[in-house]
PDB file of N, CA, C and O in Angstrom:
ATOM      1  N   UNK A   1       3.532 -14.421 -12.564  1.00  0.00           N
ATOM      2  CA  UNK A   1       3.601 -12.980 -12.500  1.00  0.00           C
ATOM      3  C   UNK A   1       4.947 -12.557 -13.090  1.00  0.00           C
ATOM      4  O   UNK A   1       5.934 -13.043 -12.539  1.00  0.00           O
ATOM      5  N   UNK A   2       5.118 -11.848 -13.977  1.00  0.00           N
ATOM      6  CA  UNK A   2       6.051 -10.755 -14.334  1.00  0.00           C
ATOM      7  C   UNK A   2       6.469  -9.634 -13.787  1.00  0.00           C
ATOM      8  O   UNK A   2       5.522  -8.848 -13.760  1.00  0.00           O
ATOM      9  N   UNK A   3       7.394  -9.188 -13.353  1.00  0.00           N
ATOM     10  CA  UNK A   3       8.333  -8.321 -12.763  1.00  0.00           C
ATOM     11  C   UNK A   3       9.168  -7.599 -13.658  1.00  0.00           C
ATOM     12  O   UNK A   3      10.084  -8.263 -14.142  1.00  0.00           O
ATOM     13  N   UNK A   4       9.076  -6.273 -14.038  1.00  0.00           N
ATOM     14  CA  UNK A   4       9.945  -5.790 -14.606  1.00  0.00           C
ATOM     15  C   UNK A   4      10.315  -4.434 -13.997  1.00  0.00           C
ATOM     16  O   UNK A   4       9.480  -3.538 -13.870  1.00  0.00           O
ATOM     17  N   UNK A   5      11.619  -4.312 -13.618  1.00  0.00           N
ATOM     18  CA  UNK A   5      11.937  -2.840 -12.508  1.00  0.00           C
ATOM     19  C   UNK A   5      11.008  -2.469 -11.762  1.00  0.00           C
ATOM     20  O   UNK A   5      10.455  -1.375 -11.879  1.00  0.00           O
ATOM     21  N   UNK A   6      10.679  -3.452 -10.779  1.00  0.00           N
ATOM     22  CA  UNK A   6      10.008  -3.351  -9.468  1.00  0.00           C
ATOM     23  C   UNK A   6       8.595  -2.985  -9.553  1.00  0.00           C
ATOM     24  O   UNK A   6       8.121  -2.222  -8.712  1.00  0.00           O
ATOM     25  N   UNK A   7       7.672  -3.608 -10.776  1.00  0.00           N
ATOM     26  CA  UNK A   7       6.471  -3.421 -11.459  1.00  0.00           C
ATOM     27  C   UNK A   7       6.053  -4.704 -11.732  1.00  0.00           C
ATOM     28  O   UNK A   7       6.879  -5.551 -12.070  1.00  0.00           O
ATOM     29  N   UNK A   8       4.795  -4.981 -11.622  1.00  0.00           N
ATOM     30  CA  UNK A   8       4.180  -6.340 -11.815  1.00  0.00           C
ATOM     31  C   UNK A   8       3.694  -6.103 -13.175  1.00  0.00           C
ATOM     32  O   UNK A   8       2.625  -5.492 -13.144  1.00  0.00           O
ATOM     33  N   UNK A   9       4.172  -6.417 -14.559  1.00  0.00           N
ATOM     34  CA  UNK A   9       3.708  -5.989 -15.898  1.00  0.00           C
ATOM     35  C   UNK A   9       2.532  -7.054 -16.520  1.00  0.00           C
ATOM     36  O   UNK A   9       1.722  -6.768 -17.402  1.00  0.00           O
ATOM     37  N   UNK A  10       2.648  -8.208 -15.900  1.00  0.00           N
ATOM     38  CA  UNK A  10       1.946  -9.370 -16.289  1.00  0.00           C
ATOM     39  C   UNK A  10       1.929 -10.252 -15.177  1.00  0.00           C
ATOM     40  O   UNK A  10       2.778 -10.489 -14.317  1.00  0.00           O
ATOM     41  N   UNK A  11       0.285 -10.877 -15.461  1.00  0.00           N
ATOM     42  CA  UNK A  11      -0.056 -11.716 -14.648  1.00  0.00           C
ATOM     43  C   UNK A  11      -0.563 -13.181 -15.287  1.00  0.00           C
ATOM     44  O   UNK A  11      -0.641 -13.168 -16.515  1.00  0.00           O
ATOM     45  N   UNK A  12      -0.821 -14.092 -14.814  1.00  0.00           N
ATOM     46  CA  UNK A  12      -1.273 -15.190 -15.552  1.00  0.00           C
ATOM     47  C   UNK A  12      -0.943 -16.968 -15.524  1.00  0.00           C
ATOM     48  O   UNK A  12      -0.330 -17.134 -14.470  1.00  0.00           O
ATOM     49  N   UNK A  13      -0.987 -17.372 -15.734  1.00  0.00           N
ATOM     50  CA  UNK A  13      -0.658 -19.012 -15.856  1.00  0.00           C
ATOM     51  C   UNK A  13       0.834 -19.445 -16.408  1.00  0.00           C
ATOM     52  O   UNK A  13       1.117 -19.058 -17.542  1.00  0.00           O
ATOM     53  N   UNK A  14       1.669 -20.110 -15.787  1.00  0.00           N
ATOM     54  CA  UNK A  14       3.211 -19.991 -16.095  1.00  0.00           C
ATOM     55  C   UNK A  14       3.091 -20.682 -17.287  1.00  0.00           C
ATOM     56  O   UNK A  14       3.929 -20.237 -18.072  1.00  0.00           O
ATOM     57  N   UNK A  15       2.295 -21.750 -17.886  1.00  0.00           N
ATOM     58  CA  UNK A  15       2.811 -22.717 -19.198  1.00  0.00           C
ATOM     59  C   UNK A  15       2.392 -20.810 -19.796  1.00  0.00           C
ATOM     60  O   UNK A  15       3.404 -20.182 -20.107  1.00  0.00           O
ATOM     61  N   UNK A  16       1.300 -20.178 -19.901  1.00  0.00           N
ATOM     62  CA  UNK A  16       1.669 -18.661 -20.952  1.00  0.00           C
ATOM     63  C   UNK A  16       2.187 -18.221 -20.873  1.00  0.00           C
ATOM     64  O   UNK A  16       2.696 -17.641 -21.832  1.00  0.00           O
ATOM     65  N   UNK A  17       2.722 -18.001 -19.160  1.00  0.00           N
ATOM     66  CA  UNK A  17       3.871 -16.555 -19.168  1.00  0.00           C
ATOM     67  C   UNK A  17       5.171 -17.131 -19.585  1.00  0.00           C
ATOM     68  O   UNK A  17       5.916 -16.417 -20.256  1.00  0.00           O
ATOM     69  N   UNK A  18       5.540 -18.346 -19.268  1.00  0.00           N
ATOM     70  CA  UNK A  18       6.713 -19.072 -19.618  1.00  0.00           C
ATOM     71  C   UNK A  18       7.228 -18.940 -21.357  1.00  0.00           C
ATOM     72  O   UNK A  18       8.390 -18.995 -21.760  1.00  0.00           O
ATOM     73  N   UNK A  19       6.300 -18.802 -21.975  1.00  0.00           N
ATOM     74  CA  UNK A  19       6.323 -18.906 -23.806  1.00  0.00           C
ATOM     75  C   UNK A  19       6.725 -17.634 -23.964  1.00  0.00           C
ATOM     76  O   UNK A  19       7.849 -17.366 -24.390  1.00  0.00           O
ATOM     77  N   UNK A  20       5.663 -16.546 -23.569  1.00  0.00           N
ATOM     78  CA  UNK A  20       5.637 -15.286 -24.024  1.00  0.00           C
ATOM     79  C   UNK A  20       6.997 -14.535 -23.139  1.00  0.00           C
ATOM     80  O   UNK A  20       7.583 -13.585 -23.657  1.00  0.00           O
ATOM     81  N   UNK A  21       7.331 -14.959 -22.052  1.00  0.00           N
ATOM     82  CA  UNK A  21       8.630 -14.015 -21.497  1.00  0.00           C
ATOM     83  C   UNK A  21       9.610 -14.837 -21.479  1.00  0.00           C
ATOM     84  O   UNK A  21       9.995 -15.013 -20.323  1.00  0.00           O
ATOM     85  N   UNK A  22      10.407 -15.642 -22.527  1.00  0.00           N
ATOM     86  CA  UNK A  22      11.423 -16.517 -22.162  1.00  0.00           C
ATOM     87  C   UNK A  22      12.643 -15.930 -22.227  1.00  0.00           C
ATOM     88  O   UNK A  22      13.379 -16.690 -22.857  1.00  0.00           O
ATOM     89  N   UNK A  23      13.267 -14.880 -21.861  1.00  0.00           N
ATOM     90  CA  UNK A  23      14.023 -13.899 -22.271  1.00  0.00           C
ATOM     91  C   UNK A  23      15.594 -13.878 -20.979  1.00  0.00           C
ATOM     92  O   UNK A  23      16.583 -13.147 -20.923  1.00  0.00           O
ATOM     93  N   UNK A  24      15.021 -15.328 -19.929  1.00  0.00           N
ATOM     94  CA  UNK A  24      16.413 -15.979 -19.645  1.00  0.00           C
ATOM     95  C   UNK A  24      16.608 -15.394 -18.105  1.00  0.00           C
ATOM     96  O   UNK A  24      17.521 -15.759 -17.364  1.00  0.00           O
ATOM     97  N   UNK A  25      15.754 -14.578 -17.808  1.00  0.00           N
ATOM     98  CA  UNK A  25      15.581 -14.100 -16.359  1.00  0.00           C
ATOM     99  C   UNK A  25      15.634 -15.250 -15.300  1.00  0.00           C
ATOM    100  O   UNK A  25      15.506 -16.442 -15.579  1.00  0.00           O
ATOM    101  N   UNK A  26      15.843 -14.731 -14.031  1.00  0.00           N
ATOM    102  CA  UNK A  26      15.306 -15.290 -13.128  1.00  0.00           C
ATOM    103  C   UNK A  26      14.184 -15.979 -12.978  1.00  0.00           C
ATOM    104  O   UNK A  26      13.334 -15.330 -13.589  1.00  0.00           O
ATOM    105  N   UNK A  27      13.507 -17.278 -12.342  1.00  0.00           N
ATOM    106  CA  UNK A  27      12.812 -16.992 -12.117  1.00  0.00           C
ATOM    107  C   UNK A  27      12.371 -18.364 -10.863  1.00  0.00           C
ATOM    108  O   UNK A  27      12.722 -19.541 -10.773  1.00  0.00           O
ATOM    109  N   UNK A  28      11.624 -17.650 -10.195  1.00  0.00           N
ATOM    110  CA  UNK A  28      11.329 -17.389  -8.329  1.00  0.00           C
ATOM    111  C   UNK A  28       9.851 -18.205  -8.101  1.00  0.00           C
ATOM    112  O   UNK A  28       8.712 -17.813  -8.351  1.00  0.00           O
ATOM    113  N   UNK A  29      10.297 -19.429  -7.554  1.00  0.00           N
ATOM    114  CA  UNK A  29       8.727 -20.343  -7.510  1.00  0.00           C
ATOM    115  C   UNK A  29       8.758 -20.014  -5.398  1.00  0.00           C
ATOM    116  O   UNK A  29       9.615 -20.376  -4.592  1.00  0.00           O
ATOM    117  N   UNK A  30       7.464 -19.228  -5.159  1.00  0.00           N
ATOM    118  CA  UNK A  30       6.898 -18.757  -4.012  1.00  0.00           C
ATOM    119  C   UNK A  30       5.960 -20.107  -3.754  1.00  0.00           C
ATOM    120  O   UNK A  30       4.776 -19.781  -3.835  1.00  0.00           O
ATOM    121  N   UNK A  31       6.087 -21.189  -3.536  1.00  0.00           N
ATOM    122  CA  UNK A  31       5.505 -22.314  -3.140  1.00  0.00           C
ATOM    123  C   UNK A  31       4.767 -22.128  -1.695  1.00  0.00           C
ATOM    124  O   UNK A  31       5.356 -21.874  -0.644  1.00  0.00           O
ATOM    125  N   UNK A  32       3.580 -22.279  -1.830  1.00  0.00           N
ATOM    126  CA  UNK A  32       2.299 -22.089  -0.607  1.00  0.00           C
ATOM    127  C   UNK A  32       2.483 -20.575  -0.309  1.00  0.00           C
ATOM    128  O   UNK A  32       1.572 -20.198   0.428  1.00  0.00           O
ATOM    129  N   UNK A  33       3.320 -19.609  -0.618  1.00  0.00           N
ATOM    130  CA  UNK A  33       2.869 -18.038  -0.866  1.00  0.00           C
ATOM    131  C   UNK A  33       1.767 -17.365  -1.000  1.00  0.00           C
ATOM    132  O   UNK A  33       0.798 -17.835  -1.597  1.00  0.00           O
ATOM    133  N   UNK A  34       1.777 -16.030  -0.396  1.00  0.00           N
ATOM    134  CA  UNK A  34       0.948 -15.607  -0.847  1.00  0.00           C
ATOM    135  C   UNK A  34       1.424 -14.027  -1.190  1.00  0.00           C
ATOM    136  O   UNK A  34       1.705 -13.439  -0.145  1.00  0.00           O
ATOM    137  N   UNK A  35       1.570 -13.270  -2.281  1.00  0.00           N
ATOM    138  CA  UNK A  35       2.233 -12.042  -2.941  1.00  0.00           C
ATOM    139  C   UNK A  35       1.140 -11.242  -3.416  1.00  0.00           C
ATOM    140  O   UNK A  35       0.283 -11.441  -4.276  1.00  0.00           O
ATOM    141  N   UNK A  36       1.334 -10.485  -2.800  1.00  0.00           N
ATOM    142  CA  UNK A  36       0.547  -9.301  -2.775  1.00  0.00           C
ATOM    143  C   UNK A  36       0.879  -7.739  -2.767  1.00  0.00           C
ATOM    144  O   UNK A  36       2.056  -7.436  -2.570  1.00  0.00           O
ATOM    145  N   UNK A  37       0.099  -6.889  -2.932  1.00  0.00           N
ATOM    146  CA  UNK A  37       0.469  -5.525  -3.279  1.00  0.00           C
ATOM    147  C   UNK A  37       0.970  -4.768  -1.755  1.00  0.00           C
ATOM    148  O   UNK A  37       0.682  -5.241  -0.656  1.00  0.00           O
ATOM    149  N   UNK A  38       1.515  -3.910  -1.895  1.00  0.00           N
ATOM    150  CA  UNK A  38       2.233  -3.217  -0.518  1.00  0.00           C
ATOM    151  C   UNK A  38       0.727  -2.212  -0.070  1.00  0.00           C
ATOM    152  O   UNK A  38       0.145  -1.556  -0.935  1.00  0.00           O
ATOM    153  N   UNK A  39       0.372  -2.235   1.039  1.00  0.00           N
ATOM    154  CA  UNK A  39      -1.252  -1.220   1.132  1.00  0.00           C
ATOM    155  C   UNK A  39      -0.709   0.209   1.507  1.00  0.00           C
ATOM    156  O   UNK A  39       0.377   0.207   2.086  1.00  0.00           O
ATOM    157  N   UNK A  40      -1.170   1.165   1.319  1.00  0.00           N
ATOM    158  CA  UNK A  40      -1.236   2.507   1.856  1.00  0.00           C
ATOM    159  C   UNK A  40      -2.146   2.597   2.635  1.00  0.00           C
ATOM    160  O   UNK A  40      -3.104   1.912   2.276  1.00  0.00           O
ATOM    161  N   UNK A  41      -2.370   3.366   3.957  1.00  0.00           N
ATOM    162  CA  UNK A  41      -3.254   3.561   4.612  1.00  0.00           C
ATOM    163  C   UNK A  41      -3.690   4.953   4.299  1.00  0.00           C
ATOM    164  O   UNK A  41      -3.043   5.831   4.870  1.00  0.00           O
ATOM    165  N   UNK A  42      -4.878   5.423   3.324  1.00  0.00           N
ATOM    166  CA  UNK A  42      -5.256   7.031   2.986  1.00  0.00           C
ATOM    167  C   UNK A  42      -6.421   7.019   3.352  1.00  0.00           C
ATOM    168  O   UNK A  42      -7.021   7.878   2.705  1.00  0.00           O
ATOM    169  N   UNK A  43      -7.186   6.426   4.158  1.00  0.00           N
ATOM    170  CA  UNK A  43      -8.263   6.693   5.039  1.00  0.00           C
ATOM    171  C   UNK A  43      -8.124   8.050   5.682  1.00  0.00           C
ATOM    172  O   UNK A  43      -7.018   8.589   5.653  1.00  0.00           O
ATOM    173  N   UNK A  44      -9.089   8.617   6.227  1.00  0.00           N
ATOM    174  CA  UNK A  44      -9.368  10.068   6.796  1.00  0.00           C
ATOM    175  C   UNK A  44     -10.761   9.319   7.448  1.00  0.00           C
ATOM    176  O   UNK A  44     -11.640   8.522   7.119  1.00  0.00           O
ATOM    177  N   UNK A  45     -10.177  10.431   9.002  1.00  0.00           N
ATOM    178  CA  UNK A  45     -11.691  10.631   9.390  1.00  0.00           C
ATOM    179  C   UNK A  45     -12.433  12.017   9.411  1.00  0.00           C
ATOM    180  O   UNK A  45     -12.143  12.873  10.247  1.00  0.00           O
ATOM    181  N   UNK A  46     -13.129  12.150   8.725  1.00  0.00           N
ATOM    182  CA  UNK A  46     -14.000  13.489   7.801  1.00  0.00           C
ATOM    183  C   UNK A  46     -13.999  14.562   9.231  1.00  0.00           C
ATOM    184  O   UNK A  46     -13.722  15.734   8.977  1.00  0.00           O
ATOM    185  N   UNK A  47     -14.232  14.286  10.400  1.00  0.00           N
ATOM    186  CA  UNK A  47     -14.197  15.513  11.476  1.00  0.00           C
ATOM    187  C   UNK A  47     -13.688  16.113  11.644  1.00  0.00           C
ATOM    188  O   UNK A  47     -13.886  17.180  12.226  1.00  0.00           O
ATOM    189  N   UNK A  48     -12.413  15.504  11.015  1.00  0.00           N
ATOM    190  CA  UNK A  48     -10.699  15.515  12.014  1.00  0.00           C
ATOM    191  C   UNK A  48     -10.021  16.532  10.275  1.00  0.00           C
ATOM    192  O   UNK A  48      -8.957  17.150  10.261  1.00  0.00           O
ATOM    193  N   UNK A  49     -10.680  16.456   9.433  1.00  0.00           N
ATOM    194  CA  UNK A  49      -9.727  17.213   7.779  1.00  0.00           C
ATOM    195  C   UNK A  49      -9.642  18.532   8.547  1.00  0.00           C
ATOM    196  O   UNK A  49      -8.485  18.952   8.533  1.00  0.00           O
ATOM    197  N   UNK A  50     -10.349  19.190   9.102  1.00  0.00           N
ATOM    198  CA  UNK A  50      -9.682  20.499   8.877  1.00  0.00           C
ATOM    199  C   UNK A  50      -8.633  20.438  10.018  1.00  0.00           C
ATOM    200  O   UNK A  50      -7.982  21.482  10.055  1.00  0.00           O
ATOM    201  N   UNK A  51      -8.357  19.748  10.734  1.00  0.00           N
ATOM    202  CA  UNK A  51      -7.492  20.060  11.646  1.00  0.00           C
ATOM    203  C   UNK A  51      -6.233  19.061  11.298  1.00  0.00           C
ATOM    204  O   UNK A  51      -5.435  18.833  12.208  1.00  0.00           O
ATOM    205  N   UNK A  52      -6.050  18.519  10.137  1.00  0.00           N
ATOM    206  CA  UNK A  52      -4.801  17.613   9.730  1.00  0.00           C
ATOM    207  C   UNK A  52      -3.873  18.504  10.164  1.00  0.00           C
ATOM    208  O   UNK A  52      -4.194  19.692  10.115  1.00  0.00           O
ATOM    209  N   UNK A  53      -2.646  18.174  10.635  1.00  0.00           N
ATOM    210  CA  UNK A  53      -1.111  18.597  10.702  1.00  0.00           C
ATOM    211  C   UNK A  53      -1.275  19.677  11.671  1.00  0.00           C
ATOM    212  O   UNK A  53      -0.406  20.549  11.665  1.00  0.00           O
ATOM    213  N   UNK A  54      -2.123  19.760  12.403  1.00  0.00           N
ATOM    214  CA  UNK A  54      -2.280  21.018  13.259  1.00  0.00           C
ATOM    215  C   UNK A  54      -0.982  20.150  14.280  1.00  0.00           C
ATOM    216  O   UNK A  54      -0.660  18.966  14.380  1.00  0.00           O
ATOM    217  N   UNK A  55      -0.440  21.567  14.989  1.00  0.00           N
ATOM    218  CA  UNK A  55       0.606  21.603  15.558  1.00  0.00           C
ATOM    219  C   UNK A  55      -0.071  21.163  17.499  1.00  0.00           C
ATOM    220  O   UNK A  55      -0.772  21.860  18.233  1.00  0.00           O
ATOM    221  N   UNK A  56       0.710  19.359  17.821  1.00  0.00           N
ATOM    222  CA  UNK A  56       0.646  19.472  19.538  1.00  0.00           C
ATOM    223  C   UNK A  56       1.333  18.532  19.882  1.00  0.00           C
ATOM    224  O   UNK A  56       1.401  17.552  19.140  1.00  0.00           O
ATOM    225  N   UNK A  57       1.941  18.564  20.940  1.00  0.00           N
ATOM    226  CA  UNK A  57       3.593  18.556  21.801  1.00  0.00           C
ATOM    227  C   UNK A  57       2.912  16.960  22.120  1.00  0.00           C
ATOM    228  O   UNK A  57       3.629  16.299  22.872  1.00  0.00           O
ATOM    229  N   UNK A  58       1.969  16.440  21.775  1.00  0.00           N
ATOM    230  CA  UNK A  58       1.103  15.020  22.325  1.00  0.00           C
ATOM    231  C   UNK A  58       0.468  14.399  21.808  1.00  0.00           C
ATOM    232  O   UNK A  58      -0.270  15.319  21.455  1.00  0.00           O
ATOM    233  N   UNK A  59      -0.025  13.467  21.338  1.00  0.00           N
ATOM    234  CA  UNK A  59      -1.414  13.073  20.790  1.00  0.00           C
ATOM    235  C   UNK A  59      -2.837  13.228  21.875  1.00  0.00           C
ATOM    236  O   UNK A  59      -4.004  12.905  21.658  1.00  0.00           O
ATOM    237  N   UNK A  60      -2.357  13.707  22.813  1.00  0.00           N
ATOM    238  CA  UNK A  60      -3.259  13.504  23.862  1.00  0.00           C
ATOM    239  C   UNK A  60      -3.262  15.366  23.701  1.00  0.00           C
ATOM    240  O   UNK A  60      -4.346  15.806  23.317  1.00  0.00           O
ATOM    241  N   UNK A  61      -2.559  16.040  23.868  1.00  0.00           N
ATOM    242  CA  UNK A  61      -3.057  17.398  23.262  1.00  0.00           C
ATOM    243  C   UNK A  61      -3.388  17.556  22.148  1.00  0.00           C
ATOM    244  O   UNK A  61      -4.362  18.260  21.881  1.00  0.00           O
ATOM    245  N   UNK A  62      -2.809  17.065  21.400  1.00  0.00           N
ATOM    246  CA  UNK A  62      -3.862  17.657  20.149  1.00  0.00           C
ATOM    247  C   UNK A  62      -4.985  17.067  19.714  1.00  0.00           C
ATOM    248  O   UNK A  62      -5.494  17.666  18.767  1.00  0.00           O
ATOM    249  N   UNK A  63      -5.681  15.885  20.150  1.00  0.00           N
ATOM    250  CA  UNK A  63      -6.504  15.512  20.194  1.00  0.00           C
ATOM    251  C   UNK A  63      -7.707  16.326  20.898  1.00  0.00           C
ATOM    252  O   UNK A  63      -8.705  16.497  20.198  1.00  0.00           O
ATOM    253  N   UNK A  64      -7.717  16.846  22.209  1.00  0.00           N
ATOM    254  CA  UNK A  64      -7.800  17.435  23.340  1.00  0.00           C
ATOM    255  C   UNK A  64      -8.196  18.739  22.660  1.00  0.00           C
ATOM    256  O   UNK A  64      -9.419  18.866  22.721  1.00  0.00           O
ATOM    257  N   UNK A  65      -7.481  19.963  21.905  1.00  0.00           N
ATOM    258  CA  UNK A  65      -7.158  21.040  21.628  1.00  0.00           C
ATOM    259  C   UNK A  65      -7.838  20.959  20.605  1.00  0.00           C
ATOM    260  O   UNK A  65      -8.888  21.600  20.648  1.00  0.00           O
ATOM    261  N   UNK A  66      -7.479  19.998  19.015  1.00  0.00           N
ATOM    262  CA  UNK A  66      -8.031  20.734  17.890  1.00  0.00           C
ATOM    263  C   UNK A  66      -8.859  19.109  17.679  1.00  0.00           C
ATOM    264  O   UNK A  66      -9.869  19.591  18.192  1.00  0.00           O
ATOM    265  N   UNK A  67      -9.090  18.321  17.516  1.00  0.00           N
ATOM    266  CA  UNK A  67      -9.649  17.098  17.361  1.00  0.00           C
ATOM    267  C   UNK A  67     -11.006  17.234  17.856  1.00  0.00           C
ATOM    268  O   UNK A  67     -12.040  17.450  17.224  1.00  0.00           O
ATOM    269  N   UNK A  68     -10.781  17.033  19.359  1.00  0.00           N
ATOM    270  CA  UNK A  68     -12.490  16.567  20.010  1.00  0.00           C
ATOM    271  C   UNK A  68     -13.129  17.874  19.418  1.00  0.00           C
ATOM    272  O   UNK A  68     -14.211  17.915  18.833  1.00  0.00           O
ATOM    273  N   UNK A  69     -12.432  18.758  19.618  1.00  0.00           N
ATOM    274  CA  UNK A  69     -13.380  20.009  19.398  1.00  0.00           C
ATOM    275  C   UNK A  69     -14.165  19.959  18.088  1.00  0.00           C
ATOM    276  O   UNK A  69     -15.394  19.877  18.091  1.00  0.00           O
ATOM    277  N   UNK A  70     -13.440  20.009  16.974  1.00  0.00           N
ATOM    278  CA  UNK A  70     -13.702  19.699  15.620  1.00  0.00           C
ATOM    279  C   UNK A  70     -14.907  18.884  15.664  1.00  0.00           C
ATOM    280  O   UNK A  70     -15.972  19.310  15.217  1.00  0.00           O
ATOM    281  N   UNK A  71     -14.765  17.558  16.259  1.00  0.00           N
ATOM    282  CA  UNK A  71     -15.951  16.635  16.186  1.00  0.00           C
ATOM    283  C   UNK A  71     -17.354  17.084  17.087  1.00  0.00           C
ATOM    284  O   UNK A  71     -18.390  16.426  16.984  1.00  0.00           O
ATOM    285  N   UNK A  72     -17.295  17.763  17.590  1.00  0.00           N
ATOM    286  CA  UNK A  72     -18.054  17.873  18.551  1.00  0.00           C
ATOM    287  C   UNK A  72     -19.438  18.893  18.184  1.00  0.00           C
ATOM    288  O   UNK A  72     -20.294  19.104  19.043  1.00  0.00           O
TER     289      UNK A  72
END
C-alpha cells in the first residue's frame, strides 16, 4: 500500500509497488496486521429523522418526548 499525505494512493503486491514507487521513503512492514479504513457511523433510524437534534436535558427525555412519539 502507498501512502501519500495521509491517503492510500496505491494498492498492490510489493515486488510492483516496490519498482514503481522507489522514491526513498519510508517504508513500514505491518507483519500479521490487519489495516484498514477508519468507519463512520451514518446510519439513521428512519422514525427518529424528523426529530434529529431536537433539544432534551437526557436521553431518557428525549427519547420519551420527541422519539417514542415519532415512532409510534
Amino acid at each position: 500500500m502507498v501512502v501519500r499525505e495521509g491517503k492510500i494512493v496505491e494498492v498492490g503486491e510489493y515486488s510492483e509497488l516496490s519498482v514503481r514507487f522507489s522514491s526513498g521513503g519510508p517504508i513500514v512492514h505491518f507483519k500479521d496486521s490487519l489495516i484498514m479504513p477508519g468507519f463512520i457511523d451514518s446510519h439513521i433510524h428512519y422514525p427518529q429523522y424528523k426529530v434529529i437534534s431536537s433539544y432534551g436535558t437526557s436521553l431518557l427525555e428525549w427519547l420519551n418526548k420527541y422519539t417514542f412519539v415519532e415512532e409510534q
